[in-house]
C-alpha positions as protocol buffer text, in pm:
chain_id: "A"
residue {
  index: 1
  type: UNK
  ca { x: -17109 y: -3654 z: 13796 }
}
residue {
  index: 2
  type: UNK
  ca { x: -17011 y: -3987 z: 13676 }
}
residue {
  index: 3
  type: UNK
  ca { x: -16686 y: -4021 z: 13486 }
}
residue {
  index: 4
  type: UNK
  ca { x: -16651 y: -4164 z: 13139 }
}
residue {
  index: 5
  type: UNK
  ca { x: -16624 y: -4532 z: 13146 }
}
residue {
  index: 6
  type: UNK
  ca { x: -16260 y: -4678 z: 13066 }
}
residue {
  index: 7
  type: UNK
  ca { x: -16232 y: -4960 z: 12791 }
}
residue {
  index: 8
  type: UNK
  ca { x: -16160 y: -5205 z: 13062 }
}
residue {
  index: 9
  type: UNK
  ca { x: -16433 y: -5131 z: 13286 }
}
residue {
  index: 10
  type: UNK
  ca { x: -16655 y: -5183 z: 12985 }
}
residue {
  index: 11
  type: UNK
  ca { x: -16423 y: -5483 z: 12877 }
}
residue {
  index: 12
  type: UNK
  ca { x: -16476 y: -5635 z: 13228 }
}
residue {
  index: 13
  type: UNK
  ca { x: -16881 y: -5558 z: 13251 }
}
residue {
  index: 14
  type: UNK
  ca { x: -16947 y: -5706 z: 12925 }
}
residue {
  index: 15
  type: UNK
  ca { x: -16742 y: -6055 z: 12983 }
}
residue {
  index: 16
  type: UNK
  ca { x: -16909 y: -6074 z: 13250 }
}
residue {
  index: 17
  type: UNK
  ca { x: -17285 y: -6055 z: 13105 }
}
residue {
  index: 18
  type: UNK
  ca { x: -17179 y: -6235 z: 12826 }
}
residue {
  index: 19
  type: UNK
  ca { x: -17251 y: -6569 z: 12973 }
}
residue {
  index: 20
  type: UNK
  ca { x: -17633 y: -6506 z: 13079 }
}
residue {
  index: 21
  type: UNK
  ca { x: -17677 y: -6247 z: 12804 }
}
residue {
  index: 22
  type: UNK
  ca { x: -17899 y: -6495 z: 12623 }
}
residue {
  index: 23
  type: UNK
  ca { x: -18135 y: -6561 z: 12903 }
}
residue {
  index: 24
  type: UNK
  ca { x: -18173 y: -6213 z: 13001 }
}
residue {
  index: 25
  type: UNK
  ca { x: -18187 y: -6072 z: 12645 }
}
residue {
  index: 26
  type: UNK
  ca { x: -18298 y: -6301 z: 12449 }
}
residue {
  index: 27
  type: UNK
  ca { x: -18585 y: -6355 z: 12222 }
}
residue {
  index: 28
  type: UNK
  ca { x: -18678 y: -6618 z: 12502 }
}
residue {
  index: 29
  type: UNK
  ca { x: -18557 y: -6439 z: 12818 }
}
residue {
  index: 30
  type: UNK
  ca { x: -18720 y: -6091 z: 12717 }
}
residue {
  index: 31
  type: UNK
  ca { x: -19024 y: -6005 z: 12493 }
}
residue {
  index: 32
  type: UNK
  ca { x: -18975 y: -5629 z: 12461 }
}
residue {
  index: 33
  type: UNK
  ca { x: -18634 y: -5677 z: 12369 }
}
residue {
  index: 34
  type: UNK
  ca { x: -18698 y: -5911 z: 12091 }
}
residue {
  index: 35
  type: UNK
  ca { x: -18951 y: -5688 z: 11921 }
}
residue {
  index: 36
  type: UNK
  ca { x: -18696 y: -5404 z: 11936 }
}
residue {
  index: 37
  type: UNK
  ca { x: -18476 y: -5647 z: 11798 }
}
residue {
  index: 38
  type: UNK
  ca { x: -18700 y: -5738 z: 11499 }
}
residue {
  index: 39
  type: UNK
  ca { x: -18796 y: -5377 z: 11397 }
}
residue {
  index: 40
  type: UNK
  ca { x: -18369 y: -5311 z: 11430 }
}
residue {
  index: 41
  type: UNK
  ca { x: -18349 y: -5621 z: 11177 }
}
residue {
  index: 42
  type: UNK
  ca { x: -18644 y: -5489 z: 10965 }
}
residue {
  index: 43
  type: UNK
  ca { x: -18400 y: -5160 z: 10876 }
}
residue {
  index: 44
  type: UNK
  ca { x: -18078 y: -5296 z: 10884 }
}
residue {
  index: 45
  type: UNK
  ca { x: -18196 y: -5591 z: 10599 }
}
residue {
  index: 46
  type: UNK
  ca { x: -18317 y: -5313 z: 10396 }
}
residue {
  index: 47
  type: UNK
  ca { x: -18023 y: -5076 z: 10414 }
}
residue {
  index: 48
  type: UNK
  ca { x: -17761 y: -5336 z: 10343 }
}
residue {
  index: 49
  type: UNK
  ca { x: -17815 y: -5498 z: 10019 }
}
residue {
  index: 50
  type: UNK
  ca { x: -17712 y: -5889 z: 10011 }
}
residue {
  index: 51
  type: UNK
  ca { x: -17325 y: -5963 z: 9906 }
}
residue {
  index: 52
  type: UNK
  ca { x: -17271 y: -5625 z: 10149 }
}
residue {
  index: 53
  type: UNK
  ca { x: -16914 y: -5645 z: 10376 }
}
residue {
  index: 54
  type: UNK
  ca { x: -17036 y: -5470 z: 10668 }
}
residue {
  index: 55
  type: UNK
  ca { x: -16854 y: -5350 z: 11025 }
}
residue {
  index: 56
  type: UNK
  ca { x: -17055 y: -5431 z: 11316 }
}
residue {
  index: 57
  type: UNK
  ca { x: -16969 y: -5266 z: 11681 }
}
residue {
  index: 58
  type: UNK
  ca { x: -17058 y: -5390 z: 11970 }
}
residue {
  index: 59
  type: UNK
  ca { x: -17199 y: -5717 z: 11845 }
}
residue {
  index: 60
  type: UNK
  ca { x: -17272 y: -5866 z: 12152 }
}
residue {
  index: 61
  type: UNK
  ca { x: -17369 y: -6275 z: 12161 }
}
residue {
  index: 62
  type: UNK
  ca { x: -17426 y: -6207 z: 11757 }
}
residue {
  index: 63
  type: UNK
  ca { x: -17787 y: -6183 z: 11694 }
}
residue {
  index: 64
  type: UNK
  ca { x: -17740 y: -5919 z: 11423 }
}
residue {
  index: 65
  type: UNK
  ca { x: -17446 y: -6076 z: 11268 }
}
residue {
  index: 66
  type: UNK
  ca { x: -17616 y: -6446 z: 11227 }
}
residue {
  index: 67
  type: UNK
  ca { x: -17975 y: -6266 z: 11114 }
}
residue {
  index: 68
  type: UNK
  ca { x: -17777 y: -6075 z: 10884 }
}
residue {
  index: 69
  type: UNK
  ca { x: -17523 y: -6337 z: 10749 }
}
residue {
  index: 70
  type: UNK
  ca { x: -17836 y: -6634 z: 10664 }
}
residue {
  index: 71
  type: UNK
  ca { x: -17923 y: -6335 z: 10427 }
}
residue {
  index: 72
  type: UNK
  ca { x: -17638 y: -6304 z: 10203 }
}
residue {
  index: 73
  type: UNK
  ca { x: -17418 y: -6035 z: 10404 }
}
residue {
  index: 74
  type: UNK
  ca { x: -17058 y: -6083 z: 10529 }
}
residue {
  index: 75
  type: UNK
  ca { x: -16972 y: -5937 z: 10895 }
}
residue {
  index: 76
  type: UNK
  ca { x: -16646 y: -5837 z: 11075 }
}
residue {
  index: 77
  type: UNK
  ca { x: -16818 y: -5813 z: 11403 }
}
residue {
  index: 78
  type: UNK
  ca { x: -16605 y: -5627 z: 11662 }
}
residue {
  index: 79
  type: UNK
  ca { x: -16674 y: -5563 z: 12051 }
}
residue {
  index: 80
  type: UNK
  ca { x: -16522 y: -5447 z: 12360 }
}
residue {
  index: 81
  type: UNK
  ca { x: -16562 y: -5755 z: 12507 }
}
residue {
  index: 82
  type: UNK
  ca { x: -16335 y: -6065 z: 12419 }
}
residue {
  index: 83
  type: UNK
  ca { x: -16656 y: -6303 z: 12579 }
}
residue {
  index: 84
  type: UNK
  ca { x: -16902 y: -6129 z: 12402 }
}
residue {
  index: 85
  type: UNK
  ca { x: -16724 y: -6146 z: 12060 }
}
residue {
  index: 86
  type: UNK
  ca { x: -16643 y: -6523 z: 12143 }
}
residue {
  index: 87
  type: UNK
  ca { x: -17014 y: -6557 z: 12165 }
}
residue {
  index: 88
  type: UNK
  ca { x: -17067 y: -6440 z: 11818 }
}
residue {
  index: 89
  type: UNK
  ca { x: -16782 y: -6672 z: 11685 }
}
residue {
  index: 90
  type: UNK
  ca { x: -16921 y: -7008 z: 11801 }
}
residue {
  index: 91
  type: UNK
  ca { x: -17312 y: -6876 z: 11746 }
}
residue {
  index: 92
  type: UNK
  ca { x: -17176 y: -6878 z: 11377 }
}
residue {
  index: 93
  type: UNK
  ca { x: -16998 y: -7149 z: 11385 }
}
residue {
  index: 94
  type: UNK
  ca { x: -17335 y: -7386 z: 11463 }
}
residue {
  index: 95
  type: UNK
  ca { x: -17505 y: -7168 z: 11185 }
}
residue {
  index: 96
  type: UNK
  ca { x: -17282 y: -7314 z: 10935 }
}
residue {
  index: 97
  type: UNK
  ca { x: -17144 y: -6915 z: 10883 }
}
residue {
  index: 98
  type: UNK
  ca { x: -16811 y: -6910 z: 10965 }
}
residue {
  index: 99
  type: UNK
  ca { x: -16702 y: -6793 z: 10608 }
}
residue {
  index: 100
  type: UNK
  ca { x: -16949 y: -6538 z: 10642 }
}
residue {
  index: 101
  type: UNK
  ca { x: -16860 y: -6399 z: 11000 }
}
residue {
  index: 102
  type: UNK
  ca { x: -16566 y: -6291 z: 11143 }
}
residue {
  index: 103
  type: UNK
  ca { x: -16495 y: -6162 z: 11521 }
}
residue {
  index: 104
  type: UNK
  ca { x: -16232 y: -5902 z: 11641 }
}
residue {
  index: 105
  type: UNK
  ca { x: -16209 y: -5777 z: 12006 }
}
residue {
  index: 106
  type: UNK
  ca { x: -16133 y: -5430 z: 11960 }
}
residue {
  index: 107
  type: UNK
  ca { x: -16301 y: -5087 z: 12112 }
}
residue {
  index: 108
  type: UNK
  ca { x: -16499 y: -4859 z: 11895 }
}
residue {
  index: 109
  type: UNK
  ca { x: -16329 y: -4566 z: 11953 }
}
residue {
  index: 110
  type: UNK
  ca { x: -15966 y: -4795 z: 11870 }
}
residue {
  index: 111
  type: UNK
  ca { x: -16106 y: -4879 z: 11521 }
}
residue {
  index: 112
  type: UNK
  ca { x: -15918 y: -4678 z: 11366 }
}
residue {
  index: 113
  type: UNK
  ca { x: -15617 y: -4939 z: 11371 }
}
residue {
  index: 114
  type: UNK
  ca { x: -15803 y: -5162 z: 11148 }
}
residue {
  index: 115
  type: UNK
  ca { x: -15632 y: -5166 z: 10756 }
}
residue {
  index: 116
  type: UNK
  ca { x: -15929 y: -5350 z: 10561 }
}
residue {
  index: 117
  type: UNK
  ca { x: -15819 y: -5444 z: 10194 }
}
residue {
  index: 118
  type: UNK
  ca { x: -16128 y: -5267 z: 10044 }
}
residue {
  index: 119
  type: UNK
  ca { x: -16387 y: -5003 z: 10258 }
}
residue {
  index: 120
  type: UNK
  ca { x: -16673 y: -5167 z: 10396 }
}
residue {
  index: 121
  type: UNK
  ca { x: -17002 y: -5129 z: 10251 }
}
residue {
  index: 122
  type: UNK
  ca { x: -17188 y: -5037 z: 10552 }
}
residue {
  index: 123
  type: UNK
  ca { x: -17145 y: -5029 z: 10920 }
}
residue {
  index: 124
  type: UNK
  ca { x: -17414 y: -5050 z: 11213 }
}
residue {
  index: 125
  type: UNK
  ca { x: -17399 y: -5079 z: 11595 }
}
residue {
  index: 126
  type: UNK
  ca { x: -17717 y: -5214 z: 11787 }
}
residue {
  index: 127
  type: UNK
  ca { x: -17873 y: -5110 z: 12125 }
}
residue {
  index: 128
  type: UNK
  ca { x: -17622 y: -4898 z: 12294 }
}
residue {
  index: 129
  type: UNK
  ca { x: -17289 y: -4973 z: 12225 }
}
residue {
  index: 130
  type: UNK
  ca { x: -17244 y: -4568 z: 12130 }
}
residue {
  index: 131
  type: UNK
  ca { x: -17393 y: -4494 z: 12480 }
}
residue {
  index: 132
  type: UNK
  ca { x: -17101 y: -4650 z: 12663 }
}
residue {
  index: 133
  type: UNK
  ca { x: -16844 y: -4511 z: 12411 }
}
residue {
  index: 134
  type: UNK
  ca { x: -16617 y: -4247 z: 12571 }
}
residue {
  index: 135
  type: UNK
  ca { x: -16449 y: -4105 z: 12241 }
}
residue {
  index: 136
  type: UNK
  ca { x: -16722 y: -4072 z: 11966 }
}
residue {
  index: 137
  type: UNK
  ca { x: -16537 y: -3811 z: 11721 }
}
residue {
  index: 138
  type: UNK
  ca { x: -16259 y: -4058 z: 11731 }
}
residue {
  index: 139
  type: UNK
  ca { x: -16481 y: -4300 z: 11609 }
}
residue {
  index: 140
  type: UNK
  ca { x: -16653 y: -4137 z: 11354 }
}
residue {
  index: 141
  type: UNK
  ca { x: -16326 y: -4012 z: 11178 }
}
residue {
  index: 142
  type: UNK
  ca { x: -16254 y: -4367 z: 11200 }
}
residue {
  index: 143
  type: UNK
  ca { x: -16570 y: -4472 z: 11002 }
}
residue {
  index: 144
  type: UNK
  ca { x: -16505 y: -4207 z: 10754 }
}
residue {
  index: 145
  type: UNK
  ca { x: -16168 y: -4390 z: 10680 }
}
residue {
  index: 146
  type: UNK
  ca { x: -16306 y: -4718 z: 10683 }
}
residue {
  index: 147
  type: UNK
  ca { x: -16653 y: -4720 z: 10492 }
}
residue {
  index: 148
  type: UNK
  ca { x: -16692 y: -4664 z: 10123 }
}
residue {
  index: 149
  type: UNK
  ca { x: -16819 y: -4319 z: 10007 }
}
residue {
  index: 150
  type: UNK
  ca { x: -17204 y: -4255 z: 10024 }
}
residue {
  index: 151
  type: UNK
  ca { x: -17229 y: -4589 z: 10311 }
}
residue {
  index: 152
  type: UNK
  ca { x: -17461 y: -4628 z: 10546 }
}
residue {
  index: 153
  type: UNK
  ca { x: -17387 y: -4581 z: 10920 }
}
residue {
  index: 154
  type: UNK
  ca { x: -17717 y: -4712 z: 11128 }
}
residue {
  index: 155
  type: UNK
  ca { x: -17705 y: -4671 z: 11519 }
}
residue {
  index: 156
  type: UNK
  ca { x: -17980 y: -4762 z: 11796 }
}
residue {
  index: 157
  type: UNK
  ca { x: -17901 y: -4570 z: 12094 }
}
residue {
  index: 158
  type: UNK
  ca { x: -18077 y: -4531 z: 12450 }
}
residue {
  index: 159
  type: UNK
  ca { x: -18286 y: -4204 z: 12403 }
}
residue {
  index: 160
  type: UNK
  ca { x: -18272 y: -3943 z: 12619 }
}
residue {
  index: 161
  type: UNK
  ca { x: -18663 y: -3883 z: 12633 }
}
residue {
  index: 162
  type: UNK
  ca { x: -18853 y: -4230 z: 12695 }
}
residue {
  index: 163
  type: UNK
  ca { x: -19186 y: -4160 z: 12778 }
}
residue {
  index: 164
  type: UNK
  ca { x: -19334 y: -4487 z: 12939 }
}
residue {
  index: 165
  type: UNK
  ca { x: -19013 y: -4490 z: 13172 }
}
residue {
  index: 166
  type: UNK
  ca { x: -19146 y: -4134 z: 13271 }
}
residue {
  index: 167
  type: UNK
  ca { x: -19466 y: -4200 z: 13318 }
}
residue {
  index: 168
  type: UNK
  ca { x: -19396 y: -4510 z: 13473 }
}
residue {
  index: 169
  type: UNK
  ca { x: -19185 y: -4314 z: 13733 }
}
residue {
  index: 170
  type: UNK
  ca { x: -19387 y: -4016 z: 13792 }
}
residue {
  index: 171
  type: UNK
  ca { x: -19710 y: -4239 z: 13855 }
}
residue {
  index: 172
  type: UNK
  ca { x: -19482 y: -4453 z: 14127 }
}
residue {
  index: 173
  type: UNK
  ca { x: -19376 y: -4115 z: 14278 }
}
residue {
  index: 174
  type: UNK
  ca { x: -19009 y: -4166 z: 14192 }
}
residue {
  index: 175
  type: UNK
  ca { x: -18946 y: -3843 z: 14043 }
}
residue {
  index: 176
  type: UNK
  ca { x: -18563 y: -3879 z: 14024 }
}
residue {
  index: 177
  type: UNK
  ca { x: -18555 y: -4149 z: 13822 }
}
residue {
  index: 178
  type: UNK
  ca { x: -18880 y: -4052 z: 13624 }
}
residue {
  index: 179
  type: UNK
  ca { x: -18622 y: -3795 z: 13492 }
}
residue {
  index: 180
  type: UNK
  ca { x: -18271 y: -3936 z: 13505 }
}
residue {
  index: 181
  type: UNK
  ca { x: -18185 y: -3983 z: 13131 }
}
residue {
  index: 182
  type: UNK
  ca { x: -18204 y: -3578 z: 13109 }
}
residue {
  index: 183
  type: UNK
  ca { x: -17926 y: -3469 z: 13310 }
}
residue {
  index: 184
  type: UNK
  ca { x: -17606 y: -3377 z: 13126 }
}
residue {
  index: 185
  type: UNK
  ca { x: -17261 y: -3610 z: 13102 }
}
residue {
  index: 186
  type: UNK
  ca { x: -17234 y: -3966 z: 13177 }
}
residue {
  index: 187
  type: UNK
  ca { x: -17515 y: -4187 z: 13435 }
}
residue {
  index: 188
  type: UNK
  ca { x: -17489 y: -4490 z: 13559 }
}
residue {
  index: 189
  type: UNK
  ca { x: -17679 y: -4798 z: 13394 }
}
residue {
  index: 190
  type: UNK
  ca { x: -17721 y: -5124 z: 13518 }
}
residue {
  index: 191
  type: UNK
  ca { x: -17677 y: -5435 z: 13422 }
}
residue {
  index: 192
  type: UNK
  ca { x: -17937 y: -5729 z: 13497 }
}
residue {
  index: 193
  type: UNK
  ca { x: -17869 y: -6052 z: 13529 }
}
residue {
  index: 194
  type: UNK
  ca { x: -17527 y: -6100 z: 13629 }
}
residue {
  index: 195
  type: UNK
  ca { x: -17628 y: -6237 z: 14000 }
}
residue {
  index: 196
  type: UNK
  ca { x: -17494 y: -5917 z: 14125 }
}
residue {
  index: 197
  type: UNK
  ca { x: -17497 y: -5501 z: 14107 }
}
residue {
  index: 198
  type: UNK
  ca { x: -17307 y: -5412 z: 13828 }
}
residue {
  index: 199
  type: UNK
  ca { x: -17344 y: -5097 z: 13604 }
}
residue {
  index: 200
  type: UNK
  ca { x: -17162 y: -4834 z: 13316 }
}
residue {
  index: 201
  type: UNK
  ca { x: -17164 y: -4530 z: 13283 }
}
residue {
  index: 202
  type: UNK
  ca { x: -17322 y: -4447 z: 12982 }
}
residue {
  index: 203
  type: UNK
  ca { x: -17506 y: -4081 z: 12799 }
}
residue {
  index: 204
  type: UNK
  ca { x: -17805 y: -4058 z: 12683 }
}
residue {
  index: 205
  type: UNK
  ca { x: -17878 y: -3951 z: 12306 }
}
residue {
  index: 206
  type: UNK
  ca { x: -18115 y: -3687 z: 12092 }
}
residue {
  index: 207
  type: UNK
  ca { x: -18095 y: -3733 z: 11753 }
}
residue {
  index: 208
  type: UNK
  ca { x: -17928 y: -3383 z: 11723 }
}
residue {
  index: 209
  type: UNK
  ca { x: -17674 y: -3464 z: 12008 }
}
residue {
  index: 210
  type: UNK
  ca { x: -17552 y: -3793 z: 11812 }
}
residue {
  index: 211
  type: UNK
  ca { x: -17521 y: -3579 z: 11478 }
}
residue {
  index: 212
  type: UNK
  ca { x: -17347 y: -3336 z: 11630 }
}
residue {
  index: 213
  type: UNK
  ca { x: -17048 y: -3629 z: 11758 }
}
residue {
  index: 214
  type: UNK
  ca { x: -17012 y: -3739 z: 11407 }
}
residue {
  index: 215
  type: UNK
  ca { x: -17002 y: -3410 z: 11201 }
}
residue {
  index: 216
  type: UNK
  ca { x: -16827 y: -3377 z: 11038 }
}
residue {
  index: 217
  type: UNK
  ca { x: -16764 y: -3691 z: 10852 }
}
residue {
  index: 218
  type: UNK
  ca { x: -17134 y: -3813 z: 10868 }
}
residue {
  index: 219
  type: UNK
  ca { x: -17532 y: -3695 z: 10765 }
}
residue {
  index: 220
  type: UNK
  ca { x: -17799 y: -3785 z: 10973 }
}
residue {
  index: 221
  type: UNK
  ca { x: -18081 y: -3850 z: 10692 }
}
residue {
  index: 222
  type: UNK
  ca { x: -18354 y: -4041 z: 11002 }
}
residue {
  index: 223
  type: UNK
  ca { x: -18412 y: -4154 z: 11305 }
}
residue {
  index: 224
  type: UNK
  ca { x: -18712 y: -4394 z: 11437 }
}
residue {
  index: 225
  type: UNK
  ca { x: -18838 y: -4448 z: 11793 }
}
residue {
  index: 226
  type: UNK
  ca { x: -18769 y: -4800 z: 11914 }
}
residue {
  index: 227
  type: UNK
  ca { x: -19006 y: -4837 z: 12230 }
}
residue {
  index: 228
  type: UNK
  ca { x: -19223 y: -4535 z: 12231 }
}
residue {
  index: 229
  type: UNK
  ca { x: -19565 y: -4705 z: 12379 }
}
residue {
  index: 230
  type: UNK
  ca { x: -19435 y: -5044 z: 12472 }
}
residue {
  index: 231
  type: UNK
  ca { x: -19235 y: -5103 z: 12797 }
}
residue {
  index: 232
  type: UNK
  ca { x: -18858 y: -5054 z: 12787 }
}
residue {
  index: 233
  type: UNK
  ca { x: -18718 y: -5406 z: 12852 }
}
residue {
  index: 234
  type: UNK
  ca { x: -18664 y: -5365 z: 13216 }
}
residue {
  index: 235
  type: UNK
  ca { x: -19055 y: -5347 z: 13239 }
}
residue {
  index: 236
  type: UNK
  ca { x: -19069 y: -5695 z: 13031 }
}
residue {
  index: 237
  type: UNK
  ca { x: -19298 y: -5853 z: 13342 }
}
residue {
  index: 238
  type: UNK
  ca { x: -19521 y: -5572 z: 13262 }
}
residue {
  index: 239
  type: UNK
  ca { x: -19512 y: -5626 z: 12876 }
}
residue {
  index: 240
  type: UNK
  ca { x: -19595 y: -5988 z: 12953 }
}
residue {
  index: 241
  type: UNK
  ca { x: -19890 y: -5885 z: 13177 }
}
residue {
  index: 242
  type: UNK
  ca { x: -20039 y: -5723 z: 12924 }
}
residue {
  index: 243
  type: UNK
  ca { x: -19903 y: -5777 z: 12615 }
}
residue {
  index: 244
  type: UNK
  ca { x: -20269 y: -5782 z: 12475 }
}
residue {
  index: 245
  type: UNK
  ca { x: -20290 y: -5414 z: 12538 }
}
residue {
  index: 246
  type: UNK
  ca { x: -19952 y: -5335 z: 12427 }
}
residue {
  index: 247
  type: UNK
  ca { x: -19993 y: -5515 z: 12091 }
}
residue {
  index: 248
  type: UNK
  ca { x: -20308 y: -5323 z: 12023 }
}
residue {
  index: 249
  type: UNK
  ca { x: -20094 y: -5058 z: 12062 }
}
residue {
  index: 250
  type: UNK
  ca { x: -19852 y: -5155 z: 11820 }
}
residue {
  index: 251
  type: UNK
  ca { x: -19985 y: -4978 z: 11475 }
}
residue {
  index: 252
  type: UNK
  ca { x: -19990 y: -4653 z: 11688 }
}
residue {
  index: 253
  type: UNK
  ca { x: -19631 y: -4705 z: 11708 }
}
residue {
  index: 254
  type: UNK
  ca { x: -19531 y: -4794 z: 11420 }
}
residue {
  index: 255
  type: UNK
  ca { x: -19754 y: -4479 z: 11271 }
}
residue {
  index: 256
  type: UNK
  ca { x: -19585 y: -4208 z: 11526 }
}
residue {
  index: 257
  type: UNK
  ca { x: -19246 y: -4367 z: 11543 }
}
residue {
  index: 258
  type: UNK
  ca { x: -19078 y: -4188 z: 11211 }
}
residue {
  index: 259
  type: UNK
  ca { x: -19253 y: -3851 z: 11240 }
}
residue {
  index: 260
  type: UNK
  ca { x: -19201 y: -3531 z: 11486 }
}
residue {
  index: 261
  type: UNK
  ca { x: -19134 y: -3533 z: 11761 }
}
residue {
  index: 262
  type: UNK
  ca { x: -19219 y: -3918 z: 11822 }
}
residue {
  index: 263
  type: UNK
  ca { x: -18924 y: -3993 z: 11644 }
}
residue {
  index: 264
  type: UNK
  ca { x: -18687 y: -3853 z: 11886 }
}
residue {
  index: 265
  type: UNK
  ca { x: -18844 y: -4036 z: 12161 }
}
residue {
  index: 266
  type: UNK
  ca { x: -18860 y: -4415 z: 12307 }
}
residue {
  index: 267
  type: UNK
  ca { x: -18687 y: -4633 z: 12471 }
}
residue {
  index: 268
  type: UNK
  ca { x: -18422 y: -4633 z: 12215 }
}
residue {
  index: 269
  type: UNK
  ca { x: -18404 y: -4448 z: 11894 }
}
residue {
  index: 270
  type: UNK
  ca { x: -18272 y: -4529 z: 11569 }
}
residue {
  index: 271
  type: UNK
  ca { x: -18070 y: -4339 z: 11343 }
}
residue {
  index: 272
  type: UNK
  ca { x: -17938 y: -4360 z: 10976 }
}
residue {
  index: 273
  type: UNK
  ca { x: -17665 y: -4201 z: 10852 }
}
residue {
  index: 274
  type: UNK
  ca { x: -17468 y: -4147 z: 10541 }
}
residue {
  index: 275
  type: UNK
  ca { x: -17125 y: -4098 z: 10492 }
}
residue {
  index: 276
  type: UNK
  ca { x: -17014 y: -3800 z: 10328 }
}
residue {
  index: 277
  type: UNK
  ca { x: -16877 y: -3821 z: 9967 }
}
């Protein structure tokens, strides 16, 4: 079984994506991936009123942070990786939103050394940053400390049950990996676009599992499928191929993606939850 990942394996992984994160990514470089971005955006605008302070992990190049920031919120945006959290910084500095956004390399489950002058208003950490983190209760106690009472915590994580990646699988006879989220412990994921093989370990998430990692500080109140009928972004090629057929599939999804059991499904699932008083 594959160990948890150590804060410099993920520290090394990341800075090294970081540089061709945009092409690969991107709202350019990767179709799927930028419609899973926009519904992401779509909650996380109306959760977080503007004038909000919110703590971002894992920011990545800072899509999230700049979206959010044009719209009135202010961002400490934190990451494992120095590069990636340099990428934020000077993608708000040609936004004009320095004042707005501020980046800290720190881990997730270290963010507990932070002393903000006031709680933040909200927190949120985007497609799979929680996947690769080895101490989750850590972090949540940290959260507790750090956000206001009653905030909003809202996580997209890598789902344990994605059915296209199944189906794509199972139809391709590749029954091992038609089924490799659902093993127990920590898998190896890759990463694309790097020019090379590189991967994390990373586990995969039920909306139950996650809840139970942040009890008890935390209340799940929802969770959303991101990427229930649609490709997951590996499959973008596909998505392209047809993306007629998969946008006439798009008011299916958004119709199944907040009800049972849809909503535990996808390619990555999305989760609110509030802090405890």
């Amino acid at each position: 079984m594959t160990h948890p990942p150590s804060y410099r394996q993920l520290e090394h992984a990341f800075d090294h994506l970081a540089p061709v994160y945009e092409t690969v990514y991107g709202p350019h470089g990767n179709r799927v991936m930028a419609g899973l971005r926009q519904k992401n955006l779509a909650v996380l605008e109306a959760e977080f009123p503007p004038g909000a302070r919110l703590l971002e992990i894992g920011c990545g190049v800072g899509e999230e942070a700049v979206y959010l920031a044009r719209r009135g919120r202010v961002i400490l945006a934190t990451d494992v990786s120095p590069a990636m959290v340099g990428c934020t910084v000077r993608r708000a500095a040609r936004a004009g939103l320095s004042h707005r956004i501020t980046g800290l390399a720190i881990p997730a489950g270290q963010l507990d050394a932070l002393r903000p002058r006031l709680p933040f208003d909200g927190a949120y950490a985007s497609f799979g940053p929680l996947n690769c983190e080895p101490a989750l209760p850590r972090l949540s106690a940290a959260l507790f400390d750090l956000l206001s009472p009653g905030a909003v915590f809202v996580c997209s994580v890598m789902a344990r049950w994605c059915p296209f990646e199944i189906g794509w699988f199972l139809l391709h006879l590749r029954p091992r990996q038609a089924f490799r989220r659902l093993g127990p412990g920590w898998h190896e994921a890759g990463l694309y676009g790097t020019g090379e093989r590189r991967s994390v370990p990373v586990r995969y998430f039920t909306p139950r599992r996650l809840a139970r990692e942040f009890r008890p500080y935390f209340l799940l109140e929802r969770s959303l499928a991101l990427g229930l009928l649609w490709p997951p972004p590996w499959l973008d090629h596909l998505y392209r191929r047809h993306s007629r057929l998969f946008d006439r599939l798009e008011p299916w999804e958004t119709r199944l993606s907040g009800s049972f059991p849809w909503r535990m499904m996808g390619d990555h699932i999305l989760l609110v939850f509030r802090r405890r008083e």
